[in-house]
Residue frames as a rotation matrix with the C-alpha (Angstrom) as fourth column:
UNK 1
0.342 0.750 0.566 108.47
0.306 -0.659 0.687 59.18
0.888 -0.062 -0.455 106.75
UNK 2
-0.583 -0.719 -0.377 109.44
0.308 0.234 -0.922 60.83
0.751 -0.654 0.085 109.25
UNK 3
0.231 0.741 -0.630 107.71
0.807 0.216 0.550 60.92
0.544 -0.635 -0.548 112.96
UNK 4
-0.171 -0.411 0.895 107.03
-0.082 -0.900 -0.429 63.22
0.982 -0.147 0.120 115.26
UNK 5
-0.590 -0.195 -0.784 107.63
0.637 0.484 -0.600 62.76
0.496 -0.853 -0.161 118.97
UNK 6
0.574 0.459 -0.678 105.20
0.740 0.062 0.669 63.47
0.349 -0.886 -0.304 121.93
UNK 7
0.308 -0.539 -0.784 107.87
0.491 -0.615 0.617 65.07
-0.815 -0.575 0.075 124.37
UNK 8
-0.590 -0.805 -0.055 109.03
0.701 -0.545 0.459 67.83
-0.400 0.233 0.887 120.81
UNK 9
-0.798 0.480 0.365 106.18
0.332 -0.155 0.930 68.64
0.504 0.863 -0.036 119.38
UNK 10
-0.087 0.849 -0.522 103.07
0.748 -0.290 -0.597 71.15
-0.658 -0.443 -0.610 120.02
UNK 11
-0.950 -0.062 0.305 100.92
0.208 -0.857 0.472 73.76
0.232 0.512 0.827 118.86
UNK 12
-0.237 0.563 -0.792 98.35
0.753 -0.408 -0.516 75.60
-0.614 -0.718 -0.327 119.53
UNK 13
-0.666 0.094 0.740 96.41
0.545 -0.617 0.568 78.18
0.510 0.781 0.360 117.34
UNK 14
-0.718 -0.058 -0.694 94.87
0.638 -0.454 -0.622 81.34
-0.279 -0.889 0.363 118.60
UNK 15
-0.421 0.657 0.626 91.69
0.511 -0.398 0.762 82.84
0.750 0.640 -0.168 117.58
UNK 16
-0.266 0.011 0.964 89.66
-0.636 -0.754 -0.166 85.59
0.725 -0.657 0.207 119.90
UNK 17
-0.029 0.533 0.846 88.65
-0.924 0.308 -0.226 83.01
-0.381 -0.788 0.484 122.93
UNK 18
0.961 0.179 0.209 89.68
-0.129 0.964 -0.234 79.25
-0.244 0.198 0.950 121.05
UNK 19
-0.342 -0.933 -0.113 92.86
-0.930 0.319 0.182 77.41
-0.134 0.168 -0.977 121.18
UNK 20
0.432 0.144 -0.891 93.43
-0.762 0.587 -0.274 74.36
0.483 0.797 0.363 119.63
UNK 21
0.676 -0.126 0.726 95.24
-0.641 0.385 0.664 71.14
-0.363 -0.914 0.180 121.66
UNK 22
-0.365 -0.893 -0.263 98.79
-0.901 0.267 0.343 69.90
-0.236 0.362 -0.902 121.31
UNK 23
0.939 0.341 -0.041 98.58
-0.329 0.859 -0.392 67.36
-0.098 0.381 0.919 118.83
UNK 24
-0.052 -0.945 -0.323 101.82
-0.997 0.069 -0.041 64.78
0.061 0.320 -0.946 118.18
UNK 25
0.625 0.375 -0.685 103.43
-0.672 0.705 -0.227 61.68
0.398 0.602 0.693 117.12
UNK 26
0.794 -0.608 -0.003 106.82
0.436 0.565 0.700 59.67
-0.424 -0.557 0.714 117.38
UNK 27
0.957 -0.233 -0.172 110.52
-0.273 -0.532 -0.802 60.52
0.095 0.814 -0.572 115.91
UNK 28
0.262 -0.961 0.086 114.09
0.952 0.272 0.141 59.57
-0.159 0.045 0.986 115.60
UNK 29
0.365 -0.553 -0.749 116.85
0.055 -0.790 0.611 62.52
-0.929 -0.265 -0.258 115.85
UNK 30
0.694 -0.390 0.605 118.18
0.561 -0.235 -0.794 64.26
0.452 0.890 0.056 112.54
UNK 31
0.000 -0.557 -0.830 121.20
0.846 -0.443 0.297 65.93
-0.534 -0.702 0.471 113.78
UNK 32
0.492 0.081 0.867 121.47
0.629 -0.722 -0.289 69.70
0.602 0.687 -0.406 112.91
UNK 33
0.706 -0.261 -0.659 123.54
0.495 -0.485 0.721 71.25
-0.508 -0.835 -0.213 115.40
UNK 34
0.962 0.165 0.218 124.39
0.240 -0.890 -0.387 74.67
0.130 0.424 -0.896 114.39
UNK 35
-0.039 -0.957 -0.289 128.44
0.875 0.107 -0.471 74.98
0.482 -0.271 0.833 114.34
UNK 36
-0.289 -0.003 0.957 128.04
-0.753 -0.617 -0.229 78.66
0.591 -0.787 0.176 116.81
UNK 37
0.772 0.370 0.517 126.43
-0.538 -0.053 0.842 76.60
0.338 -0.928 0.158 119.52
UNK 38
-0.407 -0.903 -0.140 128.22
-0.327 0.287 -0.901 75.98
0.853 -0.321 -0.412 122.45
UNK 39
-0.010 0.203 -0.979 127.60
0.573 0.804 0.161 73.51
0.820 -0.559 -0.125 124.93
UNK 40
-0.203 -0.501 -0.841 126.67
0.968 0.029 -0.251 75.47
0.151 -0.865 0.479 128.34
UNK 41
-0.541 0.299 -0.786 125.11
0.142 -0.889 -0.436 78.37
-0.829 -0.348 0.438 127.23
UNK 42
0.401 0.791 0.462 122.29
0.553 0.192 -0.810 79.39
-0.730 0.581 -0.361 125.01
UNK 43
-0.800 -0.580 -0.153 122.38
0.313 -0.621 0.718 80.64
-0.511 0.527 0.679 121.28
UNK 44
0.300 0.920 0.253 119.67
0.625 0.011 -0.781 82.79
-0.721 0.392 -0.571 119.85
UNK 45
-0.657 -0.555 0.511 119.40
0.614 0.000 0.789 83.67
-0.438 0.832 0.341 116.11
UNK 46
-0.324 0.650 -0.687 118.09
-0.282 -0.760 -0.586 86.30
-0.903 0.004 0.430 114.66
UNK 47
0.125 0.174 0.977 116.06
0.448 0.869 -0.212 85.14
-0.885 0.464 0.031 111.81
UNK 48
-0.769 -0.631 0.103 117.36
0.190 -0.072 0.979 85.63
-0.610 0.773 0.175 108.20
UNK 49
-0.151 0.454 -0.878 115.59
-0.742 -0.639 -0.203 87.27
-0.653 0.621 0.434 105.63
UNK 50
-0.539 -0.359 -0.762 116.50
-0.754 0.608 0.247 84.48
0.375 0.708 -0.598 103.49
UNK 51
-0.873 -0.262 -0.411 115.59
-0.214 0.964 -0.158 81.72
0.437 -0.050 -0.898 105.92
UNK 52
-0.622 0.761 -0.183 112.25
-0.199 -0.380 -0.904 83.36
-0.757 -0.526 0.388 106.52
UNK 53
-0.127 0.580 -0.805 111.78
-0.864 -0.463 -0.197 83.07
-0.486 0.671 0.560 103.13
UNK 54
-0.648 -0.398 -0.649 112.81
-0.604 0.788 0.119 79.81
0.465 0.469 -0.751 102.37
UNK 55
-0.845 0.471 0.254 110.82
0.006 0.483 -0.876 78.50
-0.535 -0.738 -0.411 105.18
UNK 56
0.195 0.981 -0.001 107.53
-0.280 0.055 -0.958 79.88
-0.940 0.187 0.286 103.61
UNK 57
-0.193 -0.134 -0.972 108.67
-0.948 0.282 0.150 78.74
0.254 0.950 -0.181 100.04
UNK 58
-0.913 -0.220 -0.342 108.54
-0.112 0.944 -0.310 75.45
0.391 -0.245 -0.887 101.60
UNK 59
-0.640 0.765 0.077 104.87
0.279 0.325 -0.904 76.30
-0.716 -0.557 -0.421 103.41
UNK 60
-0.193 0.811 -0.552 103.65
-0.532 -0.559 -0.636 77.53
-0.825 0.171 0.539 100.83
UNK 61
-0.590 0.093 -0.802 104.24
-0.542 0.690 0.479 74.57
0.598 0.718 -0.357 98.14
UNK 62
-0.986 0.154 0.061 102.07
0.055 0.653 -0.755 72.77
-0.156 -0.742 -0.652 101.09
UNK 63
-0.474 0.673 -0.568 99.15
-0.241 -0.719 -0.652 75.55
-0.847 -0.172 0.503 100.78
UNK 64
-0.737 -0.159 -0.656 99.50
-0.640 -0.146 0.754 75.27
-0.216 0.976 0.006 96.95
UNK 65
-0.947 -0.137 -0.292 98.66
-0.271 0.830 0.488 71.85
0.175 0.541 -0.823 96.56
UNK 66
-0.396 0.880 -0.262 95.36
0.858 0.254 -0.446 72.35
-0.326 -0.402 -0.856 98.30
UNK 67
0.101 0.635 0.766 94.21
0.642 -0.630 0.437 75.67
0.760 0.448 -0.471 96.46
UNK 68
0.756 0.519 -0.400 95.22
0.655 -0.592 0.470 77.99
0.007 -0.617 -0.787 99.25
UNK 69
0.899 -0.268 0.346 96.95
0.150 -0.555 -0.819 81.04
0.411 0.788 -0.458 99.15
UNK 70
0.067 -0.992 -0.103 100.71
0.494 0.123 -0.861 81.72
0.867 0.007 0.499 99.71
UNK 71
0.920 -0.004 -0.391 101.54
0.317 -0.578 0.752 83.51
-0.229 -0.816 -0.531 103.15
UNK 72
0.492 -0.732 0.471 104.31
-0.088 -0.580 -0.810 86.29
0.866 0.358 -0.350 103.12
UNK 73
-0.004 -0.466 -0.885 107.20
0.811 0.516 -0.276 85.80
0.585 -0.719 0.375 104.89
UNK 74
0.760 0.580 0.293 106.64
0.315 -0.723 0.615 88.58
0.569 -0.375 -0.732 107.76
UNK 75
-0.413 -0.910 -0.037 109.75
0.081 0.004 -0.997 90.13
0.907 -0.415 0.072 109.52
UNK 76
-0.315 0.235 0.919 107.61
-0.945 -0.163 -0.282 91.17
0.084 -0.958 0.274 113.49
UNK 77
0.845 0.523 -0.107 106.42
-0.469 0.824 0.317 87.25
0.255 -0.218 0.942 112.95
UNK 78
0.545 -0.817 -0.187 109.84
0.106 0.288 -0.952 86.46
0.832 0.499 0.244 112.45
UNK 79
-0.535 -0.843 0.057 111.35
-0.115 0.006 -0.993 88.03
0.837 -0.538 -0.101 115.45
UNK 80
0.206 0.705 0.679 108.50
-0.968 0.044 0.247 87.47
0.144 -0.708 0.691 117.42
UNK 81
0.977 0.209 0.049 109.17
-0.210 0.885 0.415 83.56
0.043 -0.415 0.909 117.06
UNK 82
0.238 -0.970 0.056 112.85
-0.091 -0.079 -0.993 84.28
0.967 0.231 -0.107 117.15
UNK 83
-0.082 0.012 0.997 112.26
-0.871 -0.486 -0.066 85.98
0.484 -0.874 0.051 120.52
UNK 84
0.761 0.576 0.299 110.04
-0.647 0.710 0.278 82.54
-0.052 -0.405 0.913 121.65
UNK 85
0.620 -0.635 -0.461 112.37
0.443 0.768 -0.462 79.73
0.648 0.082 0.758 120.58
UNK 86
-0.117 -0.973 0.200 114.97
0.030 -0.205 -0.978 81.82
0.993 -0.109 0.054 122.45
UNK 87
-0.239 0.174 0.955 113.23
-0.881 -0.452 -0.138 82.19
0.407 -0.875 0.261 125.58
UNK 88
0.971 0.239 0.024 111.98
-0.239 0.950 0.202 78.36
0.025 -0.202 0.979 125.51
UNK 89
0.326 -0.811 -0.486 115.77
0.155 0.553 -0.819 77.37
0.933 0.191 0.306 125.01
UNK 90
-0.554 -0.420 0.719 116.78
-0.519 -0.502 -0.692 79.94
0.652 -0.756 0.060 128.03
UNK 91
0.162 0.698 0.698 113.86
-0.975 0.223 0.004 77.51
-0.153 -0.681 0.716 130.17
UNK 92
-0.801 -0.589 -0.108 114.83
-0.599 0.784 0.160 74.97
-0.010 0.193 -0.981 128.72
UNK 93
-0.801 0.289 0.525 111.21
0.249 0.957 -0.146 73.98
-0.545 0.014 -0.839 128.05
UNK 94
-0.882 0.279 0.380 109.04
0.174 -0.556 0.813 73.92
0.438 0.783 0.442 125.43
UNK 95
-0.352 0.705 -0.616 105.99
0.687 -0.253 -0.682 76.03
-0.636 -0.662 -0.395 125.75
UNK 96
-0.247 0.039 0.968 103.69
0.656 -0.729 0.197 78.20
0.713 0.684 0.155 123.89
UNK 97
0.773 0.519 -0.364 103.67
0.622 -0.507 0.597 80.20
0.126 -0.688 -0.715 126.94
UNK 98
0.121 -0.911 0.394 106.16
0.084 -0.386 -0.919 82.89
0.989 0.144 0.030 127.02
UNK 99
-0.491 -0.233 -0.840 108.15
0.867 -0.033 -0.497 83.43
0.088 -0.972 0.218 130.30
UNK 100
-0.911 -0.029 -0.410 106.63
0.174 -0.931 -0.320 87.64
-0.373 -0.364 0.854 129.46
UNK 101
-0.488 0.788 -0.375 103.49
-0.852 -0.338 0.399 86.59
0.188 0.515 0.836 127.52
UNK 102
0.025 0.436 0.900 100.73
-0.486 0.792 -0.370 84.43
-0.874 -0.428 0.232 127.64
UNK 103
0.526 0.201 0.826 100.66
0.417 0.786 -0.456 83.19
-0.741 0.585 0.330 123.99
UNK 104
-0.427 -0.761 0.488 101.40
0.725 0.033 0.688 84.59
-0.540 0.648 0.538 120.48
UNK 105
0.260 0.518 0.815 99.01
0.806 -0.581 0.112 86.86
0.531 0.628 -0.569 119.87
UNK 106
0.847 -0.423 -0.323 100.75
-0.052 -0.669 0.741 89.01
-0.529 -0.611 -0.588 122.98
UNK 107
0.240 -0.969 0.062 103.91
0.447 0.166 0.879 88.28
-0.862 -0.183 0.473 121.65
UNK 108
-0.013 0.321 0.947 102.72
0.968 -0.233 0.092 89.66
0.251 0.918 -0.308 118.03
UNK 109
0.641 0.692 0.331 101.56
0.684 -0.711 0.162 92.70
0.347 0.122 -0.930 119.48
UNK 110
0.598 -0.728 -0.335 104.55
0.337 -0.151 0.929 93.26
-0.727 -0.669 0.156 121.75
UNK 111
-0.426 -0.845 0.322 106.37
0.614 -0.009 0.790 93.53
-0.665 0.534 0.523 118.41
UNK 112
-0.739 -0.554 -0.383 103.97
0.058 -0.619 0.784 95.83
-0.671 0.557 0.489 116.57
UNK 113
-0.977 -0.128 0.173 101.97
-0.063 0.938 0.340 93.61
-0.206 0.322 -0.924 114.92
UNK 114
-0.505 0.798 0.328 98.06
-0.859 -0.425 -0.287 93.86
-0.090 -0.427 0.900 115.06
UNK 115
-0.990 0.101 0.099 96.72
0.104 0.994 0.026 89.98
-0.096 0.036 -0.995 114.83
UNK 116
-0.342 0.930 -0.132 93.58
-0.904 -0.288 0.316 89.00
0.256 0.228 0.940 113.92
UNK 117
0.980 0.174 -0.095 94.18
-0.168 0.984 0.066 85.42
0.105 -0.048 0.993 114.04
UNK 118
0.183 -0.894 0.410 97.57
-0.982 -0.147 0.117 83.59
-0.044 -0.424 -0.904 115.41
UNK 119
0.858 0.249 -0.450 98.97
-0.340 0.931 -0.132 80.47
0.386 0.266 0.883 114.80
UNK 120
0.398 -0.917 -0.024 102.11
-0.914 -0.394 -0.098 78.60
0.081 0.061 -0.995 116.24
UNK 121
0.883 -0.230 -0.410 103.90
0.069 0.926 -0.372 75.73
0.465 0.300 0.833 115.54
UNK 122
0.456 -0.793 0.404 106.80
-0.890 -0.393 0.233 74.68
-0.026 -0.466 -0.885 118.10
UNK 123
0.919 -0.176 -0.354 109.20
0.147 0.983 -0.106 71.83
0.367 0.045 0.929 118.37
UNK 124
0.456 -0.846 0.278 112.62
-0.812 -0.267 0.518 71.26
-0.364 -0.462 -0.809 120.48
UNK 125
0.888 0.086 0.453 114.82
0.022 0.974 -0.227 68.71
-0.460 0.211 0.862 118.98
UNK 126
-0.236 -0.966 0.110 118.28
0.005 0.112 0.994 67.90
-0.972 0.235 -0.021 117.05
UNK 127
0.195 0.576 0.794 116.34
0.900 0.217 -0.378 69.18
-0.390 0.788 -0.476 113.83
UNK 128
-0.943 -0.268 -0.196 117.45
0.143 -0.861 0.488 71.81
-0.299 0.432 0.851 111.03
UNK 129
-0.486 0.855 -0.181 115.07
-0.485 -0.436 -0.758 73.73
-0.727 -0.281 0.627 109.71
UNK 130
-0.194 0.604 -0.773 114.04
-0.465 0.637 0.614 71.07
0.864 0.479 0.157 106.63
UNK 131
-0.887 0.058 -0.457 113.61
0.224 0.922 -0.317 68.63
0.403 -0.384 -0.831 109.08
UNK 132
-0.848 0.480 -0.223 111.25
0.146 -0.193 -0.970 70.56
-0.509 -0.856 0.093 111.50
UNK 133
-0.539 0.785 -0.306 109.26
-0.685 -0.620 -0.382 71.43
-0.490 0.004 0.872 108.91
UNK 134
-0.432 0.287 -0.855 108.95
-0.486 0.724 0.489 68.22
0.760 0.627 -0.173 106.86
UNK 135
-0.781 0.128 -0.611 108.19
0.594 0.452 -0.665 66.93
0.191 -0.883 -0.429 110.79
UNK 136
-0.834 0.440 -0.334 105.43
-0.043 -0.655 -0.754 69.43
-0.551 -0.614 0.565 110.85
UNK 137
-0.384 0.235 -0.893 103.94
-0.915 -0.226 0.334 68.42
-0.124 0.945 0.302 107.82
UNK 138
-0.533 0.197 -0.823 103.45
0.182 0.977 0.116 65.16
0.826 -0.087 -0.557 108.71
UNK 139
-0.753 0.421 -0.505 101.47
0.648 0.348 -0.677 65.57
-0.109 -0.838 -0.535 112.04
UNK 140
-0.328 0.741 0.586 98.16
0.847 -0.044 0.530 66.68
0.418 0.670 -0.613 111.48
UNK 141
0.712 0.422 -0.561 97.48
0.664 -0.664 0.344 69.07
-0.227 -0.618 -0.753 114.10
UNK 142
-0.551 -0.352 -0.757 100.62
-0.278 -0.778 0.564 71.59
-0.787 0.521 0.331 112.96
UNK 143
-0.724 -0.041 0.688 99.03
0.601 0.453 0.659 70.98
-0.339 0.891 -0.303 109.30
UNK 144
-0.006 0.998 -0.055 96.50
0.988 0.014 0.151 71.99
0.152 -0.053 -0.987 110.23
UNK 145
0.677 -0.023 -0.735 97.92
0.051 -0.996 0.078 75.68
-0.734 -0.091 -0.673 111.31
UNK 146
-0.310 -0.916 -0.253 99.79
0.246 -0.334 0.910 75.41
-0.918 0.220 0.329 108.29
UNK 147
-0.938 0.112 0.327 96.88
0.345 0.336 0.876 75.32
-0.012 0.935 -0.354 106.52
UNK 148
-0.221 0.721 -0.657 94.69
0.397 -0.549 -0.736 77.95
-0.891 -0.423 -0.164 108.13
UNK 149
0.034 0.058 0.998 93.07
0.988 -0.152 -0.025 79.50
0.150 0.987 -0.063 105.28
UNK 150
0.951 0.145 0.272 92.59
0.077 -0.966 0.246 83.07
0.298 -0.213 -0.931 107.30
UNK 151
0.461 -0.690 -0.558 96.45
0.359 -0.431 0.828 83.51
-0.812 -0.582 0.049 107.68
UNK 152
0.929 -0.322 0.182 98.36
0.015 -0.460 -0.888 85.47
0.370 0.827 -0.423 105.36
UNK 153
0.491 -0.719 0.492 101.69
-0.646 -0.680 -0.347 86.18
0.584 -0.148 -0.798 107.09
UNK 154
0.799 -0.107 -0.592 104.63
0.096 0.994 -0.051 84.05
0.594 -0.016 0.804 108.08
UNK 155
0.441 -0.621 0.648 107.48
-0.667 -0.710 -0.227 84.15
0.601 -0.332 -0.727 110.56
UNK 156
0.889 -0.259 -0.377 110.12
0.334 0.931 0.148 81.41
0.312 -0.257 0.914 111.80
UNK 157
0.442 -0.587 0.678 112.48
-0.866 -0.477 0.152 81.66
0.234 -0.654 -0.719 114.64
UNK 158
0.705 -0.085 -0.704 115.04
0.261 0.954 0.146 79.38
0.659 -0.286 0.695 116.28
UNK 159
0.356 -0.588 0.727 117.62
-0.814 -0.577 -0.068 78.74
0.460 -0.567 -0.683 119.16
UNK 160
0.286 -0.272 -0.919 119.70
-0.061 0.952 -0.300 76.30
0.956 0.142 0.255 120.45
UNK 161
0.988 0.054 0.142 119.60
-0.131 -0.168 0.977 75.40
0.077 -0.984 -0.159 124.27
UNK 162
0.453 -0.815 0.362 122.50
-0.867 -0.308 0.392 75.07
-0.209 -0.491 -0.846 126.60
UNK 163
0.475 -0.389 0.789 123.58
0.366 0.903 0.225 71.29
-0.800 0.182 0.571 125.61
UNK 164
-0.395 -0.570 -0.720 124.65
-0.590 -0.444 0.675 72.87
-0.705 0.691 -0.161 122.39
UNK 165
-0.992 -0.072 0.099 122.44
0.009 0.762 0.647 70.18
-0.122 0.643 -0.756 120.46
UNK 166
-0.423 0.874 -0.239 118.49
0.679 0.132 -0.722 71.35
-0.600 -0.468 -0.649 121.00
UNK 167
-0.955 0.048 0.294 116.92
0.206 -0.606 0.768 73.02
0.215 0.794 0.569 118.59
UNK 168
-0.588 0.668 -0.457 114.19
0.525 -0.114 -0.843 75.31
-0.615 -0.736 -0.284 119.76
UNK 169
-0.977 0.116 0.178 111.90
0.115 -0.416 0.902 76.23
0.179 0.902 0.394 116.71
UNK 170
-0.181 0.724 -0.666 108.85
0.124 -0.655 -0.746 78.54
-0.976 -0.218 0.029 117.62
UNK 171
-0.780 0.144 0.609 106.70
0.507 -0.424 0.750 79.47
0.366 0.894 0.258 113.56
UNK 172
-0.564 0.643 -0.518 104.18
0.004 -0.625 -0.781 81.98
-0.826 -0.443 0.350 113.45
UNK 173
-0.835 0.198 0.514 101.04
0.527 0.015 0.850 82.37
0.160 0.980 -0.117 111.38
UNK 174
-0.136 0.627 -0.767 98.64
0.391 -0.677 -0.623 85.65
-0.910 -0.384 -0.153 111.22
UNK 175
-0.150 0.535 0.831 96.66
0.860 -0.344 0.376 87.93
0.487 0.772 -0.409 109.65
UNK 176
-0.967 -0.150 -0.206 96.53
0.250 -0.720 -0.648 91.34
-0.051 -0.678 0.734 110.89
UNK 177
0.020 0.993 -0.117 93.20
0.643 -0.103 -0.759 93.00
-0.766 -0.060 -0.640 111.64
């Protein structure tokens, strides 16, 4: 099973006036270090169609198994937590605070978006993207926004800090108004 660590893990779900509190566990490193990064300077990825989709193919066999419906993978969620993971790498710390926003529902809108409800799941770590999410799955508090029933829309971002070995991984989950 794998664990999820205190110091990689957080999240935080956004509703008009209620956030939720970083929940986490323990973990051991999966390496996953992206063959672009280079040691010494950040890399941020724009997220794949593909690996947007895969991602929710993977939340949504989660959703399933409890009777709830699929979420679509969402491209403005997508580069919205592209944007995040890249800006937490450039700080080198995680945070659902952007350095230009307070949370994700600004960071939604910033892109377009209209939110009704926000969710986000972060984690910094030597973790591809199975890992991060099988590591979300296990800790009850991301489960828990992975299993909002009022989101519909899905959107997964990453970036890899200046060590060349950090994986900064920002998801998004909404419903527009």
């Amino acid at each position: 099973m794998l664990k999820i660590s205190r110091k990689i893990m957080s999240l935080l779900v956004f509703l008009p006036a209620m956030t939720a509190p970083a929940v986490a566990g323990e973990a051991g490193p999966v390496p996953a270090k992206p063959a672009e990064a280079r040691a010494g300077q950040v890399t941020c990825y724009e997220t794949s169609v593909q690996e947007n989709q895969a991602a929710a193919s993977a939340t949504n066999a989660l959703r399933k198994a409890r009777g709830l419906s699929s979420l679509q993978p969402n491209r403005d969620l997508a580069v919205a937590a592209a944007r995040h993971a890249c800006d937490m790498a450039r700080r080198g710390q995680m945070t659902h605070r952007g350095s230009a926003t307070s949370g994700p529902m600004q960071r939604l809108k910033k892109e377009g978006y209209r939110p009704r409800i926000a969710a986000e799941n972060i984690a910094a770590g030597p973790w591809g993207q199975e890992q991060v999410l099988a590591a979300w799955s296990q800790s009850p508090g991301h489960l828990a926004n992975i299993l909002l029933p009022q989101v519909r829309h899905y959107g997964i971002g990453r970036a890899v800090g200046p060590d060349g070995k950090t994986v900064y991984w920002a998801a998004v989950f909404s419903a527009p108004r």
